[in-house]
C-alpha positions, -999 to 999 in steps of 0.1 A, spaced: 0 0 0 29 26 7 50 19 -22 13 24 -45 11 58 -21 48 70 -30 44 61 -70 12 79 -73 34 112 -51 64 107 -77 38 109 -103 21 143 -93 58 156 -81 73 150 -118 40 160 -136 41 195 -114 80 196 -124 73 191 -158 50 216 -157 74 242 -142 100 234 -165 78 240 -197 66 272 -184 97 287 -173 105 282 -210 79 299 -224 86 339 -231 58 359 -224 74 392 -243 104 384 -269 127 412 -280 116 425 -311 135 425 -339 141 458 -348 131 489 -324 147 520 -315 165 519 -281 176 555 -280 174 587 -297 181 624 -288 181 653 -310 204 673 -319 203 714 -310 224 727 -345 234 716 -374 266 719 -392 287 691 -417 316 696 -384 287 698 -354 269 670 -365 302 648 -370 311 656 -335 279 649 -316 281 620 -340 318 611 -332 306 611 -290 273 595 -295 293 565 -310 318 560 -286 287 563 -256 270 540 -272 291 513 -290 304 498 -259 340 498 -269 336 474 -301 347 480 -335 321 495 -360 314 463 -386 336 469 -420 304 464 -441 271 477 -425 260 486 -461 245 448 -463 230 448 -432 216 481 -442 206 466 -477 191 434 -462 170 454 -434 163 489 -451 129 487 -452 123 482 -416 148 505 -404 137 533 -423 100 527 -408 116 529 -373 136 561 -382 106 577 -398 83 568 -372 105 584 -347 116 615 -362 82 623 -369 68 616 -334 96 633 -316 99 661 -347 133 676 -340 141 710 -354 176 698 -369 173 660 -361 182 628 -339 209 608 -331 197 573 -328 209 542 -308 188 514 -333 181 474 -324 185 454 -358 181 418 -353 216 406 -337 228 441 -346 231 474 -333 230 509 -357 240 539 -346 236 567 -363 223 604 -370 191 613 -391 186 649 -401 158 666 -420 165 669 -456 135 689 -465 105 674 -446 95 650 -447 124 635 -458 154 630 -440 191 618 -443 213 595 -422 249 588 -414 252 560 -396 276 528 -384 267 490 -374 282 473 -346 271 434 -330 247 439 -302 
């Protein structure tokens, strides 16, 4: 009788572990894709201001690794969603000159500066780096 006491315990034990284990697995919010992690605008504009701010902005935010030698592809293969991201937020945040932008792009990181062209349209400089 105890040993038919202690299976059907083990039973209910590994069924509530099993439970657990496939729960603790699940992820109730991933990490999108692509989103913008950071931005800040940028109070003037000049070619030598804005590749300044640019210049300090970078070395903030790249965490001391090397810029990638070819962020034009990642660029290329992700354009279309980046530039969404960077429209939506220079539009909601609608700086006079423009934003410097800290950018999540899948296992990347791009940061960069957008500017106003003639609005709606806007420019960027920018450089990739591994997240």
């Amino acid at each position: 009788m105890k040993r038919q006491v202690y299976r059907h315990l083990l039973v209910i034990v590994s069924v509530i572990l099993l439970i657990g284990l496939v729960a603790s697995c699940k992820s109730d919010d991933p990490e999108p894709q692509f989103k913008v992690i950071e931005s800040k605008a940028f109070t003037a504009y000049s070619d030598t201001n804005l590749t300044n701010q640019l210049s300090d902005w970078r070395n903030q935010k790249s965490g001391g690794k090397q810029a990638l030698s070819n962020p034009d592809v990642i660029w290329n293969q992700y354009k279309n969603d980046i530039n969404k991201l960077i429209s939506d937020e220079m539009n909601k945040k609608n700086p006079a000159y423009g934003l410097l932008l800290v950018v999540k792009v899948d296992s990347y990181k791009l940061i960069g500066a957008c500017r106003w062209t003639n609005k709606p349209s806007w420019s960027t400089r920018y450089s990739m780096y591994n997240y």
